[in-house]
C-alpha positions as CSV (number, residue, x, y, z in Angstrom):
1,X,84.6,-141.1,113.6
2,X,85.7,-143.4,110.4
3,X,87.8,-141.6,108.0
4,X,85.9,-140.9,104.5
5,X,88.2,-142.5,101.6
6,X,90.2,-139.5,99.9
7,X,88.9,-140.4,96.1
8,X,85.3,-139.3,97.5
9,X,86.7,-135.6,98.4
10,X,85.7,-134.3,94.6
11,X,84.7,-131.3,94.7
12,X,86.3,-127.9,95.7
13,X,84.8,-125.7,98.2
14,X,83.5,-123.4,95.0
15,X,81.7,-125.7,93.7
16,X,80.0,-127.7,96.3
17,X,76.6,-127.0,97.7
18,X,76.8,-124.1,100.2
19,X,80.5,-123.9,99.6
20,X,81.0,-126.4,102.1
21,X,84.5,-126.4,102.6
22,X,84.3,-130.5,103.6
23,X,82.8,-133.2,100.9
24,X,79.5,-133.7,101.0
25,X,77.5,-137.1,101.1
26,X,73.4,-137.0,99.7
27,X,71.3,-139.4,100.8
28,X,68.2,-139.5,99.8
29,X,65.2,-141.5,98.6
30,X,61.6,-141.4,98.6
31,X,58.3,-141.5,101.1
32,X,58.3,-145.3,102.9
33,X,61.8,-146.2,101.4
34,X,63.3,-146.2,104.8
35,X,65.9,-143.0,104.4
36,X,65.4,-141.7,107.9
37,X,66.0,-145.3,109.4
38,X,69.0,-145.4,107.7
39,X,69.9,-141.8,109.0
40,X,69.9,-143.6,112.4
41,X,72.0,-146.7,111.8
42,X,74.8,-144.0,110.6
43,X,74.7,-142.0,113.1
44,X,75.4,-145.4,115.1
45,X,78.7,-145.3,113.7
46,X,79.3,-141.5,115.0
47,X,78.9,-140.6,111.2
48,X,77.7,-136.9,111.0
49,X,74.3,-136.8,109.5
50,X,72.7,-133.2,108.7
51,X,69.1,-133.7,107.7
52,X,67.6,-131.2,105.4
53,X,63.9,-131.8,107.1
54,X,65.0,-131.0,110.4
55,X,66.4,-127.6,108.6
56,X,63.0,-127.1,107.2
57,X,61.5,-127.6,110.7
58,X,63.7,-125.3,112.4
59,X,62.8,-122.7,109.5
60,X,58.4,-123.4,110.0
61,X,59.6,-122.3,113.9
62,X,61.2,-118.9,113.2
63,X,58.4,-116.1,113.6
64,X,59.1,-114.0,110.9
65,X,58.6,-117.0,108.8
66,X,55.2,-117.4,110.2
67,X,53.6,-114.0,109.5
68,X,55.2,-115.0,105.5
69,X,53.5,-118.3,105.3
70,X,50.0,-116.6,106.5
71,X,50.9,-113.7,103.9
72,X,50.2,-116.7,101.2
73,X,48.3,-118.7,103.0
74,X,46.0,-116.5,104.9
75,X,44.1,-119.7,105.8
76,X,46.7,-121.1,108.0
77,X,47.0,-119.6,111.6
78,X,50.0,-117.2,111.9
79,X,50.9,-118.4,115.6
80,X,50.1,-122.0,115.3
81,X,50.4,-124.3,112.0
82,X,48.3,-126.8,111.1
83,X,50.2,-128.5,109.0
84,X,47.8,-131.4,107.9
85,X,46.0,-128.3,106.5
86,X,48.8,-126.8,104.7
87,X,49.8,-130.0,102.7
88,X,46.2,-130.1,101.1
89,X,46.9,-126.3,100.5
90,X,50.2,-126.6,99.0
91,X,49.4,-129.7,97.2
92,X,46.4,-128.0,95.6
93,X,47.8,-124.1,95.1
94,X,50.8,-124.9,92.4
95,X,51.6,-121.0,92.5
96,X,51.5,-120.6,96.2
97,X,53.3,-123.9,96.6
98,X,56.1,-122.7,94.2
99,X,56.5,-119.2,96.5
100,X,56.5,-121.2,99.7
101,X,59.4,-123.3,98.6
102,X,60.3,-120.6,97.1
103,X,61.4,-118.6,100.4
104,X,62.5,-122.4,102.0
105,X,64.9,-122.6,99.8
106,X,66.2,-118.7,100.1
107,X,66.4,-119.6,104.1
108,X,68.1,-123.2,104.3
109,X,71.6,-122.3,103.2
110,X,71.8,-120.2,106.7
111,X,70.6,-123.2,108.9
112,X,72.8,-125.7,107.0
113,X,76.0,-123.4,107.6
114,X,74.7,-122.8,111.2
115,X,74.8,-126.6,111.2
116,X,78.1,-126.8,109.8
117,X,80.1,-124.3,111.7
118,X,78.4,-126.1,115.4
119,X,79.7,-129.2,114.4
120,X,82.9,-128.9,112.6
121,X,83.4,-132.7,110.7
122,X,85.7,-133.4,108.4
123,X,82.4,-134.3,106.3
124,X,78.7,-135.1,106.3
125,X,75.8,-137.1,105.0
126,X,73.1,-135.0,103.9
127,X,70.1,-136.6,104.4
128,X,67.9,-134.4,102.0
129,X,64.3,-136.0,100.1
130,X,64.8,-134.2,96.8
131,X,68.0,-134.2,96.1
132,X,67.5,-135.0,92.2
133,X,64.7,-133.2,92.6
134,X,66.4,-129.8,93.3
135,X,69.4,-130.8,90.6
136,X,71.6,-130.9,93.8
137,X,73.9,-134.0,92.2
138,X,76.4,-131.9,90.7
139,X,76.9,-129.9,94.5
140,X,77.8,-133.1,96.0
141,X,80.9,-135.5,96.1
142,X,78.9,-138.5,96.1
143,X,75.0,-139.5,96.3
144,X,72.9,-142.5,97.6
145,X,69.7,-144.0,97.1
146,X,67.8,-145.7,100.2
147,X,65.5,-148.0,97.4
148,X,62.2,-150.1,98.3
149,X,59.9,-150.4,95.2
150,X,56.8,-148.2,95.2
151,X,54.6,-151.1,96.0
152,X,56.9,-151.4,99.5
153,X,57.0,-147.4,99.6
154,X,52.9,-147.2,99.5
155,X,52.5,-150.1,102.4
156,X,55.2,-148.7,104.8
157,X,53.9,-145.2,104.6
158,X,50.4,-146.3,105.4
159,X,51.1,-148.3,107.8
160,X,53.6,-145.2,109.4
161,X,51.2,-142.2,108.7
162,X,48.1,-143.1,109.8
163,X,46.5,-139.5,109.0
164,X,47.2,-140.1,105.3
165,X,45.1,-142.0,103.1
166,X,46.0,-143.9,100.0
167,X,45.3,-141.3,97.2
168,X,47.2,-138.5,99.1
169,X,50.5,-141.0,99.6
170,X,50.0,-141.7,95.8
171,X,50.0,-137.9,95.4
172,X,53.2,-137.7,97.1
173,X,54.8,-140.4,95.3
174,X,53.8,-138.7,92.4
175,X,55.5,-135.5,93.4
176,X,58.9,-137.1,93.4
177,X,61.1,-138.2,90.8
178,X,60.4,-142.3,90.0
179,X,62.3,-144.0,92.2
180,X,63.3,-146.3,89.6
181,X,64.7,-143.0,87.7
182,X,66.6,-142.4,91.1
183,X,68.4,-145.7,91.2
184,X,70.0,-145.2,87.8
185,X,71.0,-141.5,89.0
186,X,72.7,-142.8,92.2
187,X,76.6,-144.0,92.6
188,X,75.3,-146.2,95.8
189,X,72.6,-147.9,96.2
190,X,71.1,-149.5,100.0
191,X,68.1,-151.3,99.4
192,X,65.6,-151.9,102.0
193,X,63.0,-153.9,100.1
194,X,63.5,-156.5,102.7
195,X,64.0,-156.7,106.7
196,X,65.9,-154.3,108.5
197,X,69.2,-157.1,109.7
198,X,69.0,-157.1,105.6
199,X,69.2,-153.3,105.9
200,X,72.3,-153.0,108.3
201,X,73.9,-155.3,106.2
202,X,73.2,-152.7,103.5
203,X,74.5,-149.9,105.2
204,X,77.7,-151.5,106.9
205,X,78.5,-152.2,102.4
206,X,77.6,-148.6,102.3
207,X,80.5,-147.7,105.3
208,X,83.1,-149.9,103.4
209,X,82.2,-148.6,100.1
210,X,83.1,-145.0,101.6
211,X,85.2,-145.7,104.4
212,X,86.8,-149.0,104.5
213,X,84.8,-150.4,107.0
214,X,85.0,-154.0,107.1
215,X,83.8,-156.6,109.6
């Protein structure tokens, strides 16, 4: 495993998200900008990733969580999720939406420290999609941006999610903070407007920027 660079250890244990007792790396991005792919090509490097939507998944599979989500939407099945069906719910029920993430939220910090204590790294990535979103900058020793322009981020998620059409990815988009707003918020940026040998060359600046790795 590399060794993160000290100056990027910033935050005390108090203060960090979770009180995570080892600094804490957020990645994050937007829908099509690649952040998952870039999940991989770290891991690659033995680099411990902890993604926040794998959380989330592991929270939709607990059964008490199941009888709550049919408690506010009685429309979804309380043994088996439809999930297509709950986005157009959630994206159309702003009150129901906000009670949803709501009790996400309340539930994460227990699979993230369940996370934590399995693995035991001297630090992590946290691949998580609203990180500015959530104000979650401040919690963390360092952030990055995977970037692709929302012309790129419309194409690739089409072409990815076949069971979306183009209004409901805009509607996504929409949801998010501006990616362009995102890149000025960030301390690193990997863009992945291009091919992906342009985006491993992106993420191996990314390992020397915050761990010396050189080639």
């Amino acid at each position: 495993m590399l060794e993160l660079k000290q100056e990027f250890n910033r935050l005390s244990t108090e203060t960090r998200l979770y009180q995570t007792r080892v600094p804490l790396i957020g990645l994050t991005g937007g829908i099509g900008t690649g952040k998952s792919t870039v999940s991989t090509l770290l891991r690659k490097f033995s680099i411990p990733v902890i993604d926040a939507d794998k959380l989330v998944k592991e929270i939709y599979q607990d059964r008490d969580f199941h009888h709550f989500l049919n408690s506010i939407f009685p429309e979804i099945d309380s043994h088996k999720i439809d999930f297509k069906l709950l986005r157009n719910l959630v994206f159309n029920s702003p009150e129901r939406k906000k009670k949803l993430e709501y009790e996400i939220q309340h539930r994460l910090p227990a699979k993230f420290n369940s996370e934590i204590n399995t693995t035991n790294a001297p630090y992590y990535i946290y691949d998580v999609p609203l990180l500015f979103e959530r104000q979650l900058e401040t919690k963390l020793d360092a952030t990055v941006l995977v970037y692709a322009p929302k012309e790129i981020q419309l194409k690739r998620a089409l072409t990815r999610d076949h069971e979306h059409d183009p209004d409901s990815i805009k509607k996504i988009i929409e949801h998010q903070f501006d990616i362009e707003t995102k890149k000025t918020r960030s301390e690193f940026i990997v863009d992945n407007s291009k091919d992906l040998l342009h985006l491993e060359k992106q993420v191996e600046q990314m390992l020397d920027y915050f761990f010396g790795l050189t080639r």
